[in-house]
N, C-alpha and C positions, 0 to 999 in steps of 0.2 A: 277725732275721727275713730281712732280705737274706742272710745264709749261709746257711741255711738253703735258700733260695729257689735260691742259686747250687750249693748241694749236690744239692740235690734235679733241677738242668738237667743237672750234670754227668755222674749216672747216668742218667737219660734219653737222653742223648744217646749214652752208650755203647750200649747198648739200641738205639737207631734203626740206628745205623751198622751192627751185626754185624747188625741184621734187613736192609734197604736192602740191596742188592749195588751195584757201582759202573754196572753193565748197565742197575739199576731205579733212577738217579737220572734221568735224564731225564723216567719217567713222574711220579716225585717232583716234581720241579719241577712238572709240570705241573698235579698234581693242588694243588698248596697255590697256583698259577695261577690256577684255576678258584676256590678258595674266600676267597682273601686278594688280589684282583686288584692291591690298592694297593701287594705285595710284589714282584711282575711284576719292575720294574726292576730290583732290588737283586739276584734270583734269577740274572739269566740270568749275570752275571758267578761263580755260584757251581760251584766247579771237584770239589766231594766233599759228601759227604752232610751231613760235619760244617760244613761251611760252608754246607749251607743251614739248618741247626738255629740258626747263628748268626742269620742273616736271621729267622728264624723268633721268635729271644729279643726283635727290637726290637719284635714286637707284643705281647711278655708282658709285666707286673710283679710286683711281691709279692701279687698279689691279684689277678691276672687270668691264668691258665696255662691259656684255652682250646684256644689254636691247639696246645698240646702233646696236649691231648685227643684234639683230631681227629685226628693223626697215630697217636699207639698206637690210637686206635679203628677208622683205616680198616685199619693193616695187622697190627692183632688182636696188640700186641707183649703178651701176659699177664705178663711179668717185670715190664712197669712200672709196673702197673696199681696194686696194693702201695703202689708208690712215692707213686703220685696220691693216693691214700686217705691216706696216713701226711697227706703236704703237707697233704691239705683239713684234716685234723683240728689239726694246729697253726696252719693261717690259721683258723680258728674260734676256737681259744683267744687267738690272738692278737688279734682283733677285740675278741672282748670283755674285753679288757685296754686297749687302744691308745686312749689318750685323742684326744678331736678336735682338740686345742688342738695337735699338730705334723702336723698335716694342713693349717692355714689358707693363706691364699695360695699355696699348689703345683699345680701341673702335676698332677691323677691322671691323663687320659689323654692318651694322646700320636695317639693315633685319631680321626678325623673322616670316617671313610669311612659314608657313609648315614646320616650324624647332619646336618643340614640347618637342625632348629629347636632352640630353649632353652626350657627348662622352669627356671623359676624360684621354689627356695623361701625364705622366710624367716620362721626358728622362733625364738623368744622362749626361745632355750639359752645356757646358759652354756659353754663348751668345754671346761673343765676336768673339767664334770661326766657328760659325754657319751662314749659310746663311738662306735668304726667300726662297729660293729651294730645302733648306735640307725639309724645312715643307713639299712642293711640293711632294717630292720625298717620304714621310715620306706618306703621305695621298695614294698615288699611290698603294707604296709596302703594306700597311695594308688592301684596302677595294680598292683592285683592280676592276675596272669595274665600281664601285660606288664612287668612289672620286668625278666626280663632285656637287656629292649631299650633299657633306661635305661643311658646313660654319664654317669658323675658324673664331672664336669671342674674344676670346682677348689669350695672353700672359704672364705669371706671371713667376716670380722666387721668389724659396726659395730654400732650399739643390739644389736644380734643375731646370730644368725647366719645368714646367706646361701649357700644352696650352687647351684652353676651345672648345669645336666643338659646332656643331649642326646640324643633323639630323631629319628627319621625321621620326615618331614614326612607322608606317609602314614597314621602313627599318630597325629595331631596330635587328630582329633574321637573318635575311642575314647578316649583318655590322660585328655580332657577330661568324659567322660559319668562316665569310673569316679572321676574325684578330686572330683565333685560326689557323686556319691552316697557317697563317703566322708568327704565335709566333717566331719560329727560327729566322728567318730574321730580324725583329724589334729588339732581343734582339740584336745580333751580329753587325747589321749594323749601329740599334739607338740608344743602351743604354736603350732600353725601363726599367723601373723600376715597372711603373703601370700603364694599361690599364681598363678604367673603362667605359661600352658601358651602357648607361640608369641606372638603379641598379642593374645592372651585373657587377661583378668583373670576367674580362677575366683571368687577368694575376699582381699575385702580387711578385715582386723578393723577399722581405723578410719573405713570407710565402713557395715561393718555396722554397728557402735555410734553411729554420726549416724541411722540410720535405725531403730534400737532405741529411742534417743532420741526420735526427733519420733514414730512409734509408742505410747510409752508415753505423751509427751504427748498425743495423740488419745486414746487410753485415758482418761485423769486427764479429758481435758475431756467425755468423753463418761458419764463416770462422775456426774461432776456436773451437767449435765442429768437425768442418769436420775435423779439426789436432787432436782432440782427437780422434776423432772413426778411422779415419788412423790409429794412435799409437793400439787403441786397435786393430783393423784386423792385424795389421804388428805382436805384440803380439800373436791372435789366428791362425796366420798362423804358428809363429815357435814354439807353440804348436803342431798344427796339425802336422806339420815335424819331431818334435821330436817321438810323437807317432807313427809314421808313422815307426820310423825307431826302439822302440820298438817292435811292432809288427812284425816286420822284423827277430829282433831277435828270440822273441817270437818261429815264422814261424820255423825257424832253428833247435831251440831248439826240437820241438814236432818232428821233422823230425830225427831227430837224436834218441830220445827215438823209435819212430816206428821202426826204422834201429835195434834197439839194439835187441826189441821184437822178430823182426824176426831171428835175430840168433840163433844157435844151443845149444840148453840146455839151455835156457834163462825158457820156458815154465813150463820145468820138475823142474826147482829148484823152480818156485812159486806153484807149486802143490804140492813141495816136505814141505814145509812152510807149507802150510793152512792145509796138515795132521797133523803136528805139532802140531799147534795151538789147534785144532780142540780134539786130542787125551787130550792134559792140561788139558781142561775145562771139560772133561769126569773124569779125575782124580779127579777134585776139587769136582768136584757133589757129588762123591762114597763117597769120605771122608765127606763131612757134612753129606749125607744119615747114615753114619755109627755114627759119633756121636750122630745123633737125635736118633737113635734106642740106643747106651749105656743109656746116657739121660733119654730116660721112661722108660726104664729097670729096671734104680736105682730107679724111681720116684713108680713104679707099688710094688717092692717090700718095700719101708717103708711107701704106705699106708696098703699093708696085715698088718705090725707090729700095724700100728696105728689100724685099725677096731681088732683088737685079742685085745688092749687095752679096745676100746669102748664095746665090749661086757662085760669084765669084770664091766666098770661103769654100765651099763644098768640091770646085777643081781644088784645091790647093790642099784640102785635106784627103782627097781621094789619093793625090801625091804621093802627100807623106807618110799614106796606110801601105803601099806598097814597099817603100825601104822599110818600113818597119816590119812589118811580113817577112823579108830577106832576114833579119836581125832575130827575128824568134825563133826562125829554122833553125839557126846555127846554135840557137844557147838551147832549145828542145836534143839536139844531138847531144853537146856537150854535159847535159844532165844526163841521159841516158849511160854514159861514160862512168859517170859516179856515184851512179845507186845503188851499187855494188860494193862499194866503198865507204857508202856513208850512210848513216841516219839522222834524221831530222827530225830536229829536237823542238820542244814548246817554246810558242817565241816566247814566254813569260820567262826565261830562264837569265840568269844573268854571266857574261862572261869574266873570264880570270886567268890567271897566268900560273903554269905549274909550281911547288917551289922544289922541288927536285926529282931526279929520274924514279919513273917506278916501272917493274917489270909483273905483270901480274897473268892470270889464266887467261882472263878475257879480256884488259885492256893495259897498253903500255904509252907509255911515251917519255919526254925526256924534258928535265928541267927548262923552262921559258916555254913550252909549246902553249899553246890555247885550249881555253877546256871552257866549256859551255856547262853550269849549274842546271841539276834540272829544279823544278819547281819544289819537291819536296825540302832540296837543299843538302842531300844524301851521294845523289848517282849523279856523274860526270858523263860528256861526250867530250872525245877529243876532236878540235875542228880540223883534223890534218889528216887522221883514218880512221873516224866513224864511231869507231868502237865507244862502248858505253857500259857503265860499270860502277859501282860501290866502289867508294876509295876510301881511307883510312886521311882522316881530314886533316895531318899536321902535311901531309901532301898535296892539299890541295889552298892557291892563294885565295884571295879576297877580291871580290865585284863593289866595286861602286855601291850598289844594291844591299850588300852584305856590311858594306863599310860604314853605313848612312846605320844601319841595323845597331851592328858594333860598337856605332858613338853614344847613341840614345841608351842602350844599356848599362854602358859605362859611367855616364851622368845621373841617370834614376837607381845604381846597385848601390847600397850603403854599405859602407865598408870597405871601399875602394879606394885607393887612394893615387888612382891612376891621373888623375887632372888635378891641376893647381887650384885650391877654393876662389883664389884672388880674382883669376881670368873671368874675364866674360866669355858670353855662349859662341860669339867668332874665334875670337882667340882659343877659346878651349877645343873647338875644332878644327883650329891650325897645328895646337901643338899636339891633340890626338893623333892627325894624320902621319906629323913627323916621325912622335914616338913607335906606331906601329908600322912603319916603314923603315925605322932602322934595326929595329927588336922585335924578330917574328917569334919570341916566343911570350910577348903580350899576347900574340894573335891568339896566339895557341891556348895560352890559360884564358881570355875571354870567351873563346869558344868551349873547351871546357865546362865554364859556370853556368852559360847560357843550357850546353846540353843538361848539367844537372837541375836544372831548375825546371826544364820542360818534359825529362823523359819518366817515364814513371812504369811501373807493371805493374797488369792485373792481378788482384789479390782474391779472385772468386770467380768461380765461370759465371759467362750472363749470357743467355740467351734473345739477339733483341728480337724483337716485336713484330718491326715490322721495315720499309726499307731505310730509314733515317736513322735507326736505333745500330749499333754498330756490334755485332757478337766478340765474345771475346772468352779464351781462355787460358784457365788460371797460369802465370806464370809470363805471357807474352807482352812484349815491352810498347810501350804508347807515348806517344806525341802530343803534345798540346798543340792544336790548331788555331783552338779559338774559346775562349771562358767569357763568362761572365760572374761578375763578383756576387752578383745576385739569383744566379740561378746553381740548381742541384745536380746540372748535368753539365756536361763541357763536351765542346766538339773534340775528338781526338781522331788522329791517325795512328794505325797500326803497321810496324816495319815486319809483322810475318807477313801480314794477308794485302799491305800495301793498300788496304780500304780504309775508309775515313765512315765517321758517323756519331750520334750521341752515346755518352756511357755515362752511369750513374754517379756520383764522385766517390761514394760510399764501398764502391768493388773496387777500384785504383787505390796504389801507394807511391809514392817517390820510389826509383830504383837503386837510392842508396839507404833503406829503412825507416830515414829520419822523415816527418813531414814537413813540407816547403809550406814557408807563410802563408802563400795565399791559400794552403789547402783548408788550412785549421778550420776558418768557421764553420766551414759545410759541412764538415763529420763531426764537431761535437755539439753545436746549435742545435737547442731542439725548443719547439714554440709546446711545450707540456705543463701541466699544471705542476705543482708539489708533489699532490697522491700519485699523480702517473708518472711520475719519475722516479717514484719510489717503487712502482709496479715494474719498471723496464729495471732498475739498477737489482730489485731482488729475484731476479731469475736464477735459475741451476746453476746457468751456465756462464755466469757473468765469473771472473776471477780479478782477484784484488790489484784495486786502482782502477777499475774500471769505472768512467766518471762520464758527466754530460753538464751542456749548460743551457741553462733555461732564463726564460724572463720570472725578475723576483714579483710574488703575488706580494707583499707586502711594500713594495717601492719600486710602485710601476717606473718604466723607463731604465732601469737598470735592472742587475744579471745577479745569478744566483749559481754556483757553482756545487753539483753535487756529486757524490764520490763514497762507493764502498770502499769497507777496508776487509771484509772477507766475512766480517759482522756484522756489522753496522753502516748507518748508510748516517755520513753528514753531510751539511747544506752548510755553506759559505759564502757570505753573502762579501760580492765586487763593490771595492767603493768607488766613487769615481769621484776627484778631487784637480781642477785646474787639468783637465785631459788627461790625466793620470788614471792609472787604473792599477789596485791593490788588492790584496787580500788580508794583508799588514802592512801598518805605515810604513816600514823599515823598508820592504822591498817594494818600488814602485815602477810598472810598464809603461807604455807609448801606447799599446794592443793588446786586446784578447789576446790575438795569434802570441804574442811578446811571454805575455804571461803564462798562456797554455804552455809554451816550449820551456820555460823557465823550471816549471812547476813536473815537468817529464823527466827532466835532468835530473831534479831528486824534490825531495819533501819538502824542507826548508819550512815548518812551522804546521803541515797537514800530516794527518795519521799516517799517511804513505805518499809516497807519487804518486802520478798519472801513470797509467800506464796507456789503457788501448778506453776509445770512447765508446759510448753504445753505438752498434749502427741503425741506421736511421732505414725504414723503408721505401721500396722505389718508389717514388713520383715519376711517373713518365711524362716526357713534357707533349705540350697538345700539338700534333700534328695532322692534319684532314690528306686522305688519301685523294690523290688528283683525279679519281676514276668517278669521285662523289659530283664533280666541279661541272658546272651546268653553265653554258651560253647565254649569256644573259638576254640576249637577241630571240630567244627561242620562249622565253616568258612572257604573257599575256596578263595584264593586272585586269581584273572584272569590275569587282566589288569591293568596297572596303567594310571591314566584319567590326574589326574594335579599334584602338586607340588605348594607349596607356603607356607605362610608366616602361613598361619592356617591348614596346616598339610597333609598331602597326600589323595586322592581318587583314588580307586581303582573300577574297579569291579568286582566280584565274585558270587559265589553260596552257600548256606544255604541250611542244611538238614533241610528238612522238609518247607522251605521256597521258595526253587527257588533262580534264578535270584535276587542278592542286590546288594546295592551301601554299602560301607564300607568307613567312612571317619575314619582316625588316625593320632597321636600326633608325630609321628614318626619323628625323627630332626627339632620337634618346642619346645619353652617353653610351651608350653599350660599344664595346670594343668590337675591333675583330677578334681579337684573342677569346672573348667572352661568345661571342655566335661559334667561331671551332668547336671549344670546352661543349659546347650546349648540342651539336650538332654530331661531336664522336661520341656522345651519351649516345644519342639514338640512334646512331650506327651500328651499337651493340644489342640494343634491344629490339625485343621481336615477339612481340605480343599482340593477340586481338585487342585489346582494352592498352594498349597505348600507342601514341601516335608512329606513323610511319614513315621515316625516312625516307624522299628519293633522289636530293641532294641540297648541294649548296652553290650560292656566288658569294665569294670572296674574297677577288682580285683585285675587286676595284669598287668603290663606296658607291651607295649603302650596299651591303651585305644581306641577303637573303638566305633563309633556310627555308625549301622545298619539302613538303608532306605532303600526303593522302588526302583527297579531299571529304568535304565535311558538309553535309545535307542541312542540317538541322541547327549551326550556328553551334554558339556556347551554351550550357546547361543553364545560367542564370537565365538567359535571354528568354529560352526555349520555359523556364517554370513560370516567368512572369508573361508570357504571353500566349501560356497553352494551360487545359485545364487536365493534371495529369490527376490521375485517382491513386489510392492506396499501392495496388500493386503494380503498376508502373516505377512506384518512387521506389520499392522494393527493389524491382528488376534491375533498374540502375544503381543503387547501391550495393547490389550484389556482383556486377560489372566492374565499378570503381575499388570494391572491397581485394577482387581477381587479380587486379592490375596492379595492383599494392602488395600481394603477397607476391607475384615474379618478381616484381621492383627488391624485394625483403630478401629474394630467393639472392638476386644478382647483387647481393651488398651495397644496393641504391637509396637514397633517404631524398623523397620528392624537395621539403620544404616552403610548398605553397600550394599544398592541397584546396582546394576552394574551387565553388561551381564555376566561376569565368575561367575556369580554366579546365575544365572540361569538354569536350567538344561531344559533339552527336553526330553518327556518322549513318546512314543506310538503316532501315528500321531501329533507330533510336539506340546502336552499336555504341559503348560509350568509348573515349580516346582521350589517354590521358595527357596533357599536355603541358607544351611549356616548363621545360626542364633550366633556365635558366640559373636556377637557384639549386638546382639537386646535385649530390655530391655524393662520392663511392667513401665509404669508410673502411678501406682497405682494412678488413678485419677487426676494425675498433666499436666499440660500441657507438663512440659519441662523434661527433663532429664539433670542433670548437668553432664559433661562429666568431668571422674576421671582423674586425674594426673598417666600419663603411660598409655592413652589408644592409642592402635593405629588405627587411623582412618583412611579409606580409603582415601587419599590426594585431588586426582584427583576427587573425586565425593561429598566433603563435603562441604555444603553451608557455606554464609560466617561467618554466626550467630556462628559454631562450632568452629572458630578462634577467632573471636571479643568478643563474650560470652559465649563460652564454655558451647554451649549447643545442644541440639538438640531437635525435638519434631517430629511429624508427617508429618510437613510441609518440615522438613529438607529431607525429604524422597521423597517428588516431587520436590525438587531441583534433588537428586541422579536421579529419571528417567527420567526429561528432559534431564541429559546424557545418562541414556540409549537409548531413542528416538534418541539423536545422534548418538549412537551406530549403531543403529540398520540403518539407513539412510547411513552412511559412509561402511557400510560390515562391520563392526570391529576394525574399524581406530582408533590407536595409539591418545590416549590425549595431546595435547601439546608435542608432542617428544620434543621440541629443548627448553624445559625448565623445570628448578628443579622444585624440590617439596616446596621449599621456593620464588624462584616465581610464582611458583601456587598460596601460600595462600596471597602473600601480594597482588597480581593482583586482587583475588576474593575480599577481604578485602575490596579493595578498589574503586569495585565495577564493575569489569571485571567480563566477563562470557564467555562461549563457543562463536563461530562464527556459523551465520547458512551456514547449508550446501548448495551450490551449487545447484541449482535444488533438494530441497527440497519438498519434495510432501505434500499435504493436507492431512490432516491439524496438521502433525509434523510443521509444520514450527511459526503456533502462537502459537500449545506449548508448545514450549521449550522455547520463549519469555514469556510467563505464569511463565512458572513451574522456571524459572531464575529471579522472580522480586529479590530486591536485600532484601526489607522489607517479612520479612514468612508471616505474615498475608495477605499477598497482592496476595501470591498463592494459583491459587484453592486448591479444595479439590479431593482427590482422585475418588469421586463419581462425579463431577462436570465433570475430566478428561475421565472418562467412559462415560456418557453420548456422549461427542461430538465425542468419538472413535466408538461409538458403531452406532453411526445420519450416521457418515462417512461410515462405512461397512455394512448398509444397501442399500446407496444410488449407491453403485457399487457392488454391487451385481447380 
């Protein structure tokens, strides 16, 4: 075919030259210039015609002789036209002769002028089997119309066969429309596999066959559905038929009763029935009517028997009201006689017999006389002349009363060795009785110990409070009335003023310097961390050995003993071992109390003694003034508002009050102890923006706390079902921010700030509320938060989980969620997470997202009010300010 090819240039090219004169090469060149620019170069060096025919061969090959075209066609050479025709007809037989298989890996063109992009096929052919006209044919049926602007550049095999094109960039999205709409054809006729036009994948077989695949899967699954829901309609049809033929019966039946109705005599025998009936129940009546009248019949005549009884007791008592009458005049005389003489004393006193004469200013009498205890256990009457008086107690015996006192002391004192260990609890109070009946001066030294164990003086004036609190000052002598081992105050009586009431235990000492057991825990106990222990022990004013004892932060459940030495402060930690309790093995207690007093006595292995412990400040214990205490009879429940974890809210009406809010204890644990605490909080306060006190019930369960009433419900309620705008939400945040700084002002710390707990009161008035959790920080920064308390989850900063603590800052963490709040309508916190990924997320230094078109200036802060450090967020007057800058300036 190449000689051919070279046969067929040779006469051409004689042909050009004898047409061509050497005059008309110039415009020759110029014209294969204009149509072959990429020849340009090669041309200008061409000196004769037949040299640029040469030039001219490097754009032909065996299969491409167009550039020869153009040339006999512009200058009309008809001798060689023949020539072309013969050529075309043996590259046609030669094509379809010419296997593909010495075509692979070759160069076909040598051309790249306006061919820019690749078109890429690969056909599932064998090459052996294939001809150069299958391509032909291949190029035709794909990019019909445009095939001749297809350049096939080489040939490859692997699985298949790969052949490379080239296209002008230009043609890229026509090339692309026609080999889609020919898809069909290519695959069926060529095997096409994959067709790849520029970086367009037309057409890939093994991505169509993944999606033929899940396709006919869809299919198969939808196909068996459709045989299920067949099965079921096939099913609800021979239901329907069956019922069908129910009802059919049905139909018949009713038809046959109406038939029967209508028959003769059918009517009268059902009238003749319900007379029947009708007559029974008349019977039944008569007869219970007639028993109830037998009944009181009997009942009217044995009360006559009974009152003809009664009369006879009534002479017989009118009787004996008259001697008796006679008998009261005379002993009304005879008292009159001795009221002069005498005073009458509380009968709770107990009597006793003197044990020797005493002559005194105000009262005397003489060994064995009778002497009447009064209730303190101090002041005597004597039952023979009245008189009544402070006695000096080896003078005065023992009551029954006293004696019962005496025994129990003397069995519970250690140290005693007044009873036999052997005896039992009879005997030991047989032979108690003996012993101090023949040796009154056991008497004496038991009463003795007993007074040092109970009398005690105050160590500091206290002013009390209020009427329960007992005033006292410094130096006057007290009584233990009544302690508990668990609380910071004890009831005491005072021998100046003779009044009784609570005192702090921290202003009382024992009146012989030393402290008594039970006093120890309550003055050195203190529930403080390390740091703040060491903040109370380095004061000015602290002098050496002054100590405290704390729970240990490094082993919980036991004690931690700290102690300056006038430099330095050390911590010593209490072991506890078999109920033992140490500081060193060598010396080991029973108690604290054991050990504190040991350790007071002298150093024995610490930098110094004990000397005096920090004092502790006053806790006043919760008392509600009776003036608060409201009729429970006088309350009206209306409506009920919420439900929750701290108790129900209702609202109602009060005589003489109006319109209230009524919160109660009603299916929660809440104490009574816990509604007082919650209700002397708001006794003290007195704010527009917080709620208002107008009492309580809590004599008797459940327990009520009485407030102001409230228009508008809670603030959640009120955002989710009202449509508040911009400055509204302002207004009330500026209200809430109000009520937070008095609360700041009165050393109060909310601890559950959050919209359902705000209330709306009279033109959208806000009312802070529900103070159950809020606590006064007696001058402290922090609050340590107790074991069991339950914090609001969702609103508690992270400091309440990490340090178990709270203060006032933790409370503008709480309202930068309400600013969310209030921004969202009411929006749900974190729905799609617990309350233990709540805290480990805050923990860890997560916080709210802001909201979505957030408006000025909530949006910097709730970024504020969320730093992760408390000291780093404002202050609630700081937060006012820039609320209050904002709703002037849109106004």
């Amino acid at each position: 075919m190449r000689g051919k090819f070279g046969t067929f240039y040779f006469k051409v090219t004689r042909l050009v030259s004898h047409t061509i004169r050497v005059n008309q090469l110039e415009d020759f060149i110029e014209f294969l210039d204009d149509c072959y620019p990429e020849l340009g170069p090669n041309l200008t060096s061409a000196a004769s015609v037949k040299d640029v025919m040469k030039v001219i061969k490097t754009k032909c090959n065996v299969i491409n002789i167009a550039p020869v075209k153009e040339v006999v066609s512009f200058y009309s050479i008809t001798e060689a036209k023949p020539l072309i025709s013969d050529y075309n007809k043996t590259l046609d037989e030669f094509c379809h002769t010419f296997k593909l298989q010495f075509l692979l890996d070759k160069k076909l063109s040598t051309s790249d002028f306006l061919v820019c992009e690749t078109i890429e096929f690969v056909l599932d052919w064998d090459p052996a089997e294939h001809l150069l006209n299958d391509i032909r044919r291949l190029m035709e049926k794909a990019f019909k119309g445009l095939s001749r602007r297809i350049i096939v550049k080489s040939m490859h095999k692997g699985n298949s066969i790969i052949i490379i094109c080239g296209a002008p960039t230009h043609l890229m999205n026509a090339l692309q429309l026609r080999a889609r709409d020919n898809l069909t054809v290519l695959q069926e006729e060529f095997s096409l596999m994959r067709l790849k036009i520029g970086h367009c994948t037309v057409f890939d077989r093994t991505i169509r066959n993944k999606e033929l695949k899940i396709i006919t899967e869809e299919i198969e699954m939808c196909e068996g559905e459709s045989v299920k829901m067949n099965l079921y309609h096939n099913d609800k049809e021979s239901l329907l038929v069956s019922q069908a033929a129910q009802l059919i019966s049905l139909k018949q039946k009713q038809e046959f009763i109406n038939s029967s109705m209508q028959a003769s005599g059918f009517n009268s025998k059902v009238k003749q029935i319900e007379r029947e009936k009708a007559a029974s129940t008349k019977k039944q009546m008569l007869l219970r009517e007639n028993e109830h009248l037998q009944s009181t019949l009997r009942i009217r005549i044995s009360q006559k028997e009974v009152l003809q009884d009664n009369e006879k007791e009534i002479e017989e008592l009118r009787e004996s009201i008259s001697s008796t009458s006679v008998e009261l005049i005379k002993i009304r005389l005879y008292n009159k006689e001795m009221k002069s003489t005498q005073t009458v004393l509380s009968s709770n006193g107990s009597i006793c017999e003197a044990q020797d004469d005493y002559n005194g200013l105000v009262i005397s009498f003489k060994k064995g006389d009778l002497l009447q205890l009064s209730t303190n256990g101090h002041e005597v009457q004597s039952l023979e002349t009245g008189q009544k008086s402070a006695v000096r107690i080896k003078y005065i015996g023992y009551s029954r009363v006293e004696l019962l006192y005496l025994f129990q002391f003397a069995v519970t004192k250690k140290g005693l060795s007044l009873l036999p260990a052997l005896l039992d609890d009879g005997e030991k109070a047989e032979y108690f009785i003996l012993e101090i009946t023949d040796d009154l001066t056991i008497l004496q030294s038991l009463r003795e110990l007993i007074a040092k164990d109970k009398l005690f003086k105050a160590n500091y004036n206290f002013e009390g409070q209020n009427s329960d609190e007992l005033t006292l000052k410094k130096g006057e002598v007290l009584k233990v009335v009544k302690y508990d081992e668990d609380n910071e105050w004890w009831y005491m009586h005072s021998l100046r003023t003779d009044k009784e009431g609570y005192v702090p235990i921290n202003y009382i000492i024992p009146i012989k310097g030393g402290y008594s057991l039970m006093y120890y825990k309550y003055i050195y106990y203190h529930k403080v961390s390390r740091d703040e222990a060491k903040k109370r022990l380095s004061q000015t004013i602290t002098q050496v050995g002054t100590f405290l004892m704390r729970d240990s932060e490094s082993k919980p459940g036991q004690y931690t003993l700290s102690l300056i030495d006038g430099f330095t402060i050390w911590n010593y930690h209490i072991s506890i071992e078999n109920d033992k309790y140490y500081l060193f093995p060598h010396v080991q207690f029973d108690s604290l109390n054991d050990l504190v007093h040991h350790y007071m006595m002298k150093a024995d292995g610490l930098k110094c003694s004990l000397t005096v412990p920090i004092p502790k400040q006053v806790n006043r214990p919760i008392a509600m003034n009776k003036e608060w205490e409201i009729n429970k009879s006088s309350i009206k429940f209306e409506q009920c508002i919420s439900v929750g974890q701290i108790g129900e809210t209702w609202k109602g009406d009060c005589k003489g009050k109006g319109s209230i809010m009524i919160k109660t204890n009603i299916a929660t644990d809440i104490t009574q102890k816990t509604f007082i605490k919650e209700a002397s909080i708001l006794a003290k306060l007195h704010h527009i923006n917080v709620i208002s006190l107008y009492g309580v019930c809590t004599e008797s369960y459940p327990f009520y706390i009485v407030t102001g009433p409230i228009i508008n419900r809670n603030l959640k309620d009120y955002l989710i079902t009202s449509k508040t705008i911009p400055a509204e939400s302002v207004d009330i945040a500026i209200q809430v921010t109000d009520g937070m700084i008095y609360l700041g002002e009165q050393d109060y710390i909310h601890c559950d700030l959050r919209a359902i707990n705000i209330l709306l009161g009279e033109h959208n008035t806000v009312k802070i509320a529900n103070f159950h959790l809020a606590q006064h920080l007696n001058g402290n920064k922090y609050w340590t938060v107790e074991e069991g308390t339950k914090l609001a989850i969702r609103w508690t900063p992270p400091e309440g989980y990490t340090l178990n603590r709270l203060s006032i800052k933790s409370d503008v963490w709480s309202f930068g969620i309400l600013l969310w709040e209030l921004v969202t309508k009411g929006k749900e916190l974190n729905p799609y997470m617990t309350d233990k990924e709540v805290k480990e997320a805050v923990s860890k230094g997560c916080h709210m997202f802001i909201p979505r078109d957030c408006p000025e200036p909530f949006d910097q802060l709730m970024i504020n009010c969320w730093k992760h450090n408390d000291d780093e967020r404002p202050k609630f007057k700081d937060i006012f300010d820039v609320l209050i800058t904002y709703d002037i300036h849109n106004t």
